[in-house]
MMTF fields as JSON, N, C-alpha, C and O atoms, coordinates in Angstrom:
{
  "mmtfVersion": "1.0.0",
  "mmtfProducer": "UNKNOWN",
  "numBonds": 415,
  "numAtoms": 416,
  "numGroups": 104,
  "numChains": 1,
  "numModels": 1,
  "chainsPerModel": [1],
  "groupsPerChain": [104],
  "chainIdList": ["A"],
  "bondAtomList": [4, 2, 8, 6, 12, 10, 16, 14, 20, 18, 24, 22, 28, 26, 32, 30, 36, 34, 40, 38, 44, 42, 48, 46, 52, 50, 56, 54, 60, 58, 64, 62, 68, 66, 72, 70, 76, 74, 80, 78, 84, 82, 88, 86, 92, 90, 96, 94, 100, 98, 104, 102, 108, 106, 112, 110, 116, 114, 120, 118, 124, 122, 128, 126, 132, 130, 136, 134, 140, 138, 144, 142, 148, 146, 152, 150, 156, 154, 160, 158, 164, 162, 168, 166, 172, 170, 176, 174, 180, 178, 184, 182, 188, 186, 192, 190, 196, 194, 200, 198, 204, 202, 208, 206, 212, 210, 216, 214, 220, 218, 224, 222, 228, 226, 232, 230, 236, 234, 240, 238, 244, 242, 248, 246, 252, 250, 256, 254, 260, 258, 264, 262, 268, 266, 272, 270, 276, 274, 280, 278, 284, 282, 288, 286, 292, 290, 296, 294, 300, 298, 304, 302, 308, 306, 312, 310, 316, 314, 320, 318, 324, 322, 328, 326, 332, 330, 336, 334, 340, 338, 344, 342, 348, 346, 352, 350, 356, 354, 360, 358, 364, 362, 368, 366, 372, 370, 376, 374, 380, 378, 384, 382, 388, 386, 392, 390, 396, 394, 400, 398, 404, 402, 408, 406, 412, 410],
  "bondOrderList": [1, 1, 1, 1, 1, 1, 1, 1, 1, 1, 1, 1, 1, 1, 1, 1, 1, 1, 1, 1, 1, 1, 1, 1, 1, 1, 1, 1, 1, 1, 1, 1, 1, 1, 1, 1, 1, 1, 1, 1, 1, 1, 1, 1, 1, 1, 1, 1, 1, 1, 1, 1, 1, 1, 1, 1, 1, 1, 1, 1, 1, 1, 1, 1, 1, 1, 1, 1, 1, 1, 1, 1, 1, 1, 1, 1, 1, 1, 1, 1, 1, 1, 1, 1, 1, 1, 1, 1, 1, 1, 1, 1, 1, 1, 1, 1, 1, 1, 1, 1, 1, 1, 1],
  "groupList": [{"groupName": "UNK", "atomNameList": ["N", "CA", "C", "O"], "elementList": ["N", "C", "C", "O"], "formalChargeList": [0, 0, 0, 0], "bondAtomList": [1, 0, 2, 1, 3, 2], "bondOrderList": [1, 1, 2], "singleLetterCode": "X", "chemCompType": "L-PEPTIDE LINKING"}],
  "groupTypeList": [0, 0, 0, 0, 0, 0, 0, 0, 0, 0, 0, 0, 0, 0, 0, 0, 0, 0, 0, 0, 0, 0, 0, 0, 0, 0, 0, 0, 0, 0, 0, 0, 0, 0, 0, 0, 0, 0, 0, 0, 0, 0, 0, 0, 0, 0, 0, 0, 0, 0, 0, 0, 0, 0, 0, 0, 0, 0, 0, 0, 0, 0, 0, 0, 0, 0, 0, 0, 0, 0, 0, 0, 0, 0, 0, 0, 0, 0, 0, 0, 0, 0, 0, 0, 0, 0, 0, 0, 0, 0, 0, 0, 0, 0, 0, 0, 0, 0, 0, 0, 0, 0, 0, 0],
  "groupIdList": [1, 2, 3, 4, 5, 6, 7, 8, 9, 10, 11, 12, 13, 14, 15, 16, 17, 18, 19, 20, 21, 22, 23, 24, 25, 26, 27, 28, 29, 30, 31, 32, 33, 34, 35, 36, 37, 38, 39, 40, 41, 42, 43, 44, 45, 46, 47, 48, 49, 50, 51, 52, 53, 54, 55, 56, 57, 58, 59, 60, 61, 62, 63, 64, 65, 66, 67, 68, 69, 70, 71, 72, 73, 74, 75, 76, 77, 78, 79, 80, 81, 82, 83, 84, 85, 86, 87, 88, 89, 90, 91, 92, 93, 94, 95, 96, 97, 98, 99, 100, 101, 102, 103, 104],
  "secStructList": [7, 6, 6, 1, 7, 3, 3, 3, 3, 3, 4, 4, 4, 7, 7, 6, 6, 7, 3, 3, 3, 7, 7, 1, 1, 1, 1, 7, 3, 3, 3, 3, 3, 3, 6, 6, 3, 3, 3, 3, 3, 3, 1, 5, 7, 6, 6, 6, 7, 7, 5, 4, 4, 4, 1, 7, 7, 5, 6, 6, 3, 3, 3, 7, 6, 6, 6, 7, 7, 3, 3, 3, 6, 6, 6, 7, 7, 5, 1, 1, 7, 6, 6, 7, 7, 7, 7, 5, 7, 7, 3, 3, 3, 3, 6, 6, 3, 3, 3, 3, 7, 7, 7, 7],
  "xCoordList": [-10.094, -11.349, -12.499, -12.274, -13.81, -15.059, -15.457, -16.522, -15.426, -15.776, -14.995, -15.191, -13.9, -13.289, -11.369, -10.289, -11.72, -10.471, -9.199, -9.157, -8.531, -6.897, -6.119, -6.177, -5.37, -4.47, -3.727, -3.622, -2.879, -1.643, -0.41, 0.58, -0.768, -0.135, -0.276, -1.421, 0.346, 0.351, 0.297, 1.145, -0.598, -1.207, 0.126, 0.53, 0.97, 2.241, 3.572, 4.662, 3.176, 4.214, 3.929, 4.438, 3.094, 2.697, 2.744, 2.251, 3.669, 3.297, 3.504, 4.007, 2.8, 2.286, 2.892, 2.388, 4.779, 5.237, 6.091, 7.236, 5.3, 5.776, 4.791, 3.749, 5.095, 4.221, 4.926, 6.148, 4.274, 4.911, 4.019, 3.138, 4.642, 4.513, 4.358, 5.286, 3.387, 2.855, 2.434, 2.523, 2.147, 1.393, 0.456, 0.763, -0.54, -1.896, -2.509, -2.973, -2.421, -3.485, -2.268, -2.792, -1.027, -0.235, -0.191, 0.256, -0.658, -0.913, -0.297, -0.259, 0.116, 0.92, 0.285, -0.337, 0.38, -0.586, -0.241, -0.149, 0.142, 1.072, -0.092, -1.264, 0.44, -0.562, 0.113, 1.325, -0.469, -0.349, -1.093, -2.284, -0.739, -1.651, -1.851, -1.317, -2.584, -2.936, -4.216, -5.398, -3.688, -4.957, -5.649, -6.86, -4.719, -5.74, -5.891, -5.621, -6.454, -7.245, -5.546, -4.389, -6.224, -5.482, -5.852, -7.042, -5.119, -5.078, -4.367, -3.296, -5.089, -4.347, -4.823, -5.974, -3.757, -3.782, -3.031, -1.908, -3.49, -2.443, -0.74, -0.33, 0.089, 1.139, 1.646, 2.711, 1.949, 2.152, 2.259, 1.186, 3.449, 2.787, 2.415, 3.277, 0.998, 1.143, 1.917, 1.833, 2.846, 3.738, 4.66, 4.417, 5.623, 6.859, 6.932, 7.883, 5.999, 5.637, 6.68, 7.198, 6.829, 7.539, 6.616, 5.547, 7.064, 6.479, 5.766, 6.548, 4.596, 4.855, 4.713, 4.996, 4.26, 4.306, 5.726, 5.679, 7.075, 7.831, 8.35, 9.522, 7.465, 7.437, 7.292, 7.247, 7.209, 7.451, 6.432, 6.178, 5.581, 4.697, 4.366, 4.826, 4.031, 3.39, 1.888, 1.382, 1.406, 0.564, -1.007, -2.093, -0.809, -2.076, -1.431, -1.849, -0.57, 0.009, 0.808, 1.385, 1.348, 2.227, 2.69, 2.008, 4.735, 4.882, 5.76, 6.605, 5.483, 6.415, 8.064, 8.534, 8.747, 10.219, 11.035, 12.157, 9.983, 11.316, 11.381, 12.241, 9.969, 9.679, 8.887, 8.492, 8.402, 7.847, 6.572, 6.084, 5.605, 4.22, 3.392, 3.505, 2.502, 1.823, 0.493, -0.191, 0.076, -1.117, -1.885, -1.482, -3.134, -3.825, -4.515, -5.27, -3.895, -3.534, -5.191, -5.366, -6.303, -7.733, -8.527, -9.636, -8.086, -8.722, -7.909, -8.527, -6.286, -5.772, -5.161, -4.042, -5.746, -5.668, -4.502, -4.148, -3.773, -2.899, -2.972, -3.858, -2.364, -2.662, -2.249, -3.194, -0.824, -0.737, -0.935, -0.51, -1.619, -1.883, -3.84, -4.469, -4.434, -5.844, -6.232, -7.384, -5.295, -5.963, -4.959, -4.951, -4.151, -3.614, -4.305, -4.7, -4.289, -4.794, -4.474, -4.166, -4.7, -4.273, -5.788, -6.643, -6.116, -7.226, -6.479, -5.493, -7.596, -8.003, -8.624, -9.419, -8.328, -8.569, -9.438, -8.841, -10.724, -10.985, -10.504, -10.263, -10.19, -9.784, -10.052, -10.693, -9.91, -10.203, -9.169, -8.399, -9.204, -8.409, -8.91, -10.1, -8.579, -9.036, -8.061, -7.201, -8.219, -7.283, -5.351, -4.516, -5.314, -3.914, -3.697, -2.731, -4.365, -4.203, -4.888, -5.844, -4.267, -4.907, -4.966, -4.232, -6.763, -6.73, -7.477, -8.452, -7.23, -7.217, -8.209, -7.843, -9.962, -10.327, -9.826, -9.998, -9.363, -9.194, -10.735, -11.621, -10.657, -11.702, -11.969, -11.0, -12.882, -12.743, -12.468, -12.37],
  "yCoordList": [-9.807, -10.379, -9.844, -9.554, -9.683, -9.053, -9.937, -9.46, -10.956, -12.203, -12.594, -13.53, -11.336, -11.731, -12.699, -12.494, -13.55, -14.191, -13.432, -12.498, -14.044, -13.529, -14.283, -15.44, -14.195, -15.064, -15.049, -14.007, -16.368, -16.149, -17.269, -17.441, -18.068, -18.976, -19.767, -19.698, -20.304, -21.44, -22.583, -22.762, -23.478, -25.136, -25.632, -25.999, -25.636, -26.441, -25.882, -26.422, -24.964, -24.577, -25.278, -25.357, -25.547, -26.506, -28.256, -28.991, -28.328, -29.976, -30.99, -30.804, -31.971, -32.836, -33.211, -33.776, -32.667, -33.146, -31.459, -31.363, -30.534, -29.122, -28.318, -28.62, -27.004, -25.52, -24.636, -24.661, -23.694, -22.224, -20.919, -21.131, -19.957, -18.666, -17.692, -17.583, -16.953, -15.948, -14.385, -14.057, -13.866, -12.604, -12.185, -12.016, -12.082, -11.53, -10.353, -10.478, -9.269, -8.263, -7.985, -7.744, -8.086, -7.925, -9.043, -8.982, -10.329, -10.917, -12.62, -13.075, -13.166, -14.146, -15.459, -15.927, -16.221, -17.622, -18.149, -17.778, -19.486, -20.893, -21.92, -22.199, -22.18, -22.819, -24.39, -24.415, -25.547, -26.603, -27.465, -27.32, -28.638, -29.724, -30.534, -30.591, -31.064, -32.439, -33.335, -33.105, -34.315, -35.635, -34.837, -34.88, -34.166, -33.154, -32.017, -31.235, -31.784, -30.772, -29.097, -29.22, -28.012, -27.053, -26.698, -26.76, -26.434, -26.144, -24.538, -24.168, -23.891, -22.286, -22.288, -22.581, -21.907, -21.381, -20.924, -21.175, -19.538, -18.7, -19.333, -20.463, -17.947, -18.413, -18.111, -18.575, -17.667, -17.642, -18.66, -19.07, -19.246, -19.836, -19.162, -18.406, -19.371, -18.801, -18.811, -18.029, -19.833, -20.03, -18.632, -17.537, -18.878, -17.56, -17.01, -16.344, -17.229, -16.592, -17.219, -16.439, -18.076, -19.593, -19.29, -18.884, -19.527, -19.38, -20.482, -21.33, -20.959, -22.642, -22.983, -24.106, -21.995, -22.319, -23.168, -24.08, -22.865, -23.276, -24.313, -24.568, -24.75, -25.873, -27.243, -27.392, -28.433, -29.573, -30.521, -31.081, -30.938, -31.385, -33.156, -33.814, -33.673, -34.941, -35.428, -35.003, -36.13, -36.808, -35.704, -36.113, -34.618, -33.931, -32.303, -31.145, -32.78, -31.553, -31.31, -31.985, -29.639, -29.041, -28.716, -28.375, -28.849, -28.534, -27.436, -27.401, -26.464, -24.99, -25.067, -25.746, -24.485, -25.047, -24.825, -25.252, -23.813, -23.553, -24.829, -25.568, -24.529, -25.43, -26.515, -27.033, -27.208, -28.178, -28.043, -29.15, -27.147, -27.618, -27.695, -26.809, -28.724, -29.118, -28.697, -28.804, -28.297, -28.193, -28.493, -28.238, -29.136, -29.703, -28.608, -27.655, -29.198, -28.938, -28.106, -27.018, -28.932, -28.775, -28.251, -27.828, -28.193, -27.29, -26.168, -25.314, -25.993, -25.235, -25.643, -25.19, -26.598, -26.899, -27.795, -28.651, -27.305, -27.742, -29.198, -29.53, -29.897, -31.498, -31.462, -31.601, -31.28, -31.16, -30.107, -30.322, -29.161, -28.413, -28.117, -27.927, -28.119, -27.41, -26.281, -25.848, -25.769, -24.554, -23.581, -22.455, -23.795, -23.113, -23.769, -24.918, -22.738, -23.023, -21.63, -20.439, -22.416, -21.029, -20.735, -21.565, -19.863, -19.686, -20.261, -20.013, -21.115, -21.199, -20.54, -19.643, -20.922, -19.989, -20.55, -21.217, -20.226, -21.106, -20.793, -19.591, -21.553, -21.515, -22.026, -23.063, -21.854, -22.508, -22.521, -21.596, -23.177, -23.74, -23.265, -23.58, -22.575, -21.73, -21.486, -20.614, -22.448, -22.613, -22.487, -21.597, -23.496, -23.806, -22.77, -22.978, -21.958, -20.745, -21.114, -21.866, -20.343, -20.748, -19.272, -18.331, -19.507, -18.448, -18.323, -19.07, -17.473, -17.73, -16.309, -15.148, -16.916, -15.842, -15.343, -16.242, -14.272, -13.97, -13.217, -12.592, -13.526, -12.764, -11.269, -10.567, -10.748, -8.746, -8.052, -6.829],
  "zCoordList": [-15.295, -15.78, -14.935, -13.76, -15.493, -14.59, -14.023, -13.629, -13.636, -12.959, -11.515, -10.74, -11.474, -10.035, -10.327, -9.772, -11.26, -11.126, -11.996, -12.796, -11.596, -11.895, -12.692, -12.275, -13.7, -14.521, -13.59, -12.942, -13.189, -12.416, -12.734, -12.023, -14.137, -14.219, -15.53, -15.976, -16.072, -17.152, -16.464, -15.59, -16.689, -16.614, -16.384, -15.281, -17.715, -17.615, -16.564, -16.38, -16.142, -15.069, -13.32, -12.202, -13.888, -12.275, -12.757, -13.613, -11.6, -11.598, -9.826, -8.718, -10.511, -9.019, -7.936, -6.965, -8.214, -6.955, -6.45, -6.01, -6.643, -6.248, -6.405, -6.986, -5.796, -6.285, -6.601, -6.457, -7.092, -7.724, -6.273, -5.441, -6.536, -5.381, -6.36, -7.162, -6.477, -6.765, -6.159, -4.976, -6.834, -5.563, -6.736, -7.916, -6.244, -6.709, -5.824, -4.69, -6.524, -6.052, -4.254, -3.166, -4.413, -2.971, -2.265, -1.12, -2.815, -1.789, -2.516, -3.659, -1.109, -1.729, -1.906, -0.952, -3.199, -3.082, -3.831, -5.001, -3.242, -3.441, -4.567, -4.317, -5.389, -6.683, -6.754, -6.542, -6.998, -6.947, -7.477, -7.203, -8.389, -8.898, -7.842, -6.734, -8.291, -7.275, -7.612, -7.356, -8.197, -8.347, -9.826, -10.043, -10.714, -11.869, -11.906, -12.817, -10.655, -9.69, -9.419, -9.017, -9.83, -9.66, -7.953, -7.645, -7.167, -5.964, -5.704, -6.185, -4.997, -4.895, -3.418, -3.093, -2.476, -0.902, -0.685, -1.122, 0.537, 0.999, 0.971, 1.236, 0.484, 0.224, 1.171, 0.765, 2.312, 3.587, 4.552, 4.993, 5.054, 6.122, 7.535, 7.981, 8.461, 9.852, 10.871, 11.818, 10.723, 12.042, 11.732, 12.239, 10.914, 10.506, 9.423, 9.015, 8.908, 7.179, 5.954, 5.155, 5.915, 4.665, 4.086, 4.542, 2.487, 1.2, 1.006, 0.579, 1.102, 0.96, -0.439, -0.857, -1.22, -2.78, -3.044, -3.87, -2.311, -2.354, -1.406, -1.127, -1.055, 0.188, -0.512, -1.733, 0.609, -0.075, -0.129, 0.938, -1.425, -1.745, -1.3, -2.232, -0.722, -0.723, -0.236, 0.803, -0.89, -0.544, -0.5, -0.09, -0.902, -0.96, 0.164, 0.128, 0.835, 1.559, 1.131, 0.279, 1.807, 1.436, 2.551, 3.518, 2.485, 4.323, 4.057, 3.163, 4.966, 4.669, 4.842, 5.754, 4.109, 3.616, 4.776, 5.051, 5.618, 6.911, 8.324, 8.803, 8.567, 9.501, 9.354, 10.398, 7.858, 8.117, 8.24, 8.01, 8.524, 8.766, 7.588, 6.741, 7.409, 6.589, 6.53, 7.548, 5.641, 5.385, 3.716, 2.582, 4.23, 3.032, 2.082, 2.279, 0.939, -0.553, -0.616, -1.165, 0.092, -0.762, 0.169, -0.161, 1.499, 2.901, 3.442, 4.077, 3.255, 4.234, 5.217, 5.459, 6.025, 7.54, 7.606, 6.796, 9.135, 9.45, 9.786, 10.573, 9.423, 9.414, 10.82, 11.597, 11.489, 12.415, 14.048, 15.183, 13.579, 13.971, 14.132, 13.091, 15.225, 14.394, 14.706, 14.667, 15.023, 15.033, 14.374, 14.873, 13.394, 12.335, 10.859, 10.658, 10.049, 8.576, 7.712, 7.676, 7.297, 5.447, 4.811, 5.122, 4.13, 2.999, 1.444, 0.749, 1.456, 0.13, -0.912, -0.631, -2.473, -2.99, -4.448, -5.293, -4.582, -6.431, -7.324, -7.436, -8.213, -8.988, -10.372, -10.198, -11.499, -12.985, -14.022, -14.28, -14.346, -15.963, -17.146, -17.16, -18.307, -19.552, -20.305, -20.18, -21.29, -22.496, -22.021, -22.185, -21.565, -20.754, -19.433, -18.699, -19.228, -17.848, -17.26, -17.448, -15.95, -14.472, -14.318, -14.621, -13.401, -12.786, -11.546, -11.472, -10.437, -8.984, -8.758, -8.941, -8.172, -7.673, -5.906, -5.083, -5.465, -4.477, -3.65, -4.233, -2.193, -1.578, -1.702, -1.411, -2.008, -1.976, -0.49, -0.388]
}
């Protein structure tokens, strides 16, 4: 699309108590509902590189499948950690698709 964003998903393939893992443009990013709201952040985690798209969803976080660390769904940031975080990513909804602009 000329606008920057990326198809990377169907609406109905995401739901509120998980994420899906993607790669866009080489690069990996974990997609997630939450409260309505489509959520897309680095799919990486920083500690050892865990997928967290495939990590475990509660309460607005997501904790990476290897070791556990959490980070929020709508900032990145390590709940337990502050000085680890992920990028976030915007995103929009268009006729059942999701799509995720990445930084240039």
């Amino acid at each position: 699309m000329h606008d920057g964003f990326v198809r990377v998903a169907a609406v109905d393939e995401l739901r509120e108590d998980g994420g899906i893992q993607r790669t866009v443009d080489d690069r990996e990013v974990g997609l997630f509902k939450f409260g309505g709201e489509v959520c897309a952040i680095d799919g990486i985690c920083p500690h050892v590189g865990g997928p967290l798209g495939e990590g475990f969803v509660d309460g607005g976080t997501v904790s990476c499948p290897l070791h556990g660390w959490p980070f929020d769904l709508r900032t990145g940031q390590c709940t337990t950690n502050p000085r680890a975080k992920v990028d976030c990513f915007e995103t929009k909804v268009e006729a059942g698709e999701v799509f995720v602009r990445l930084p240039q």
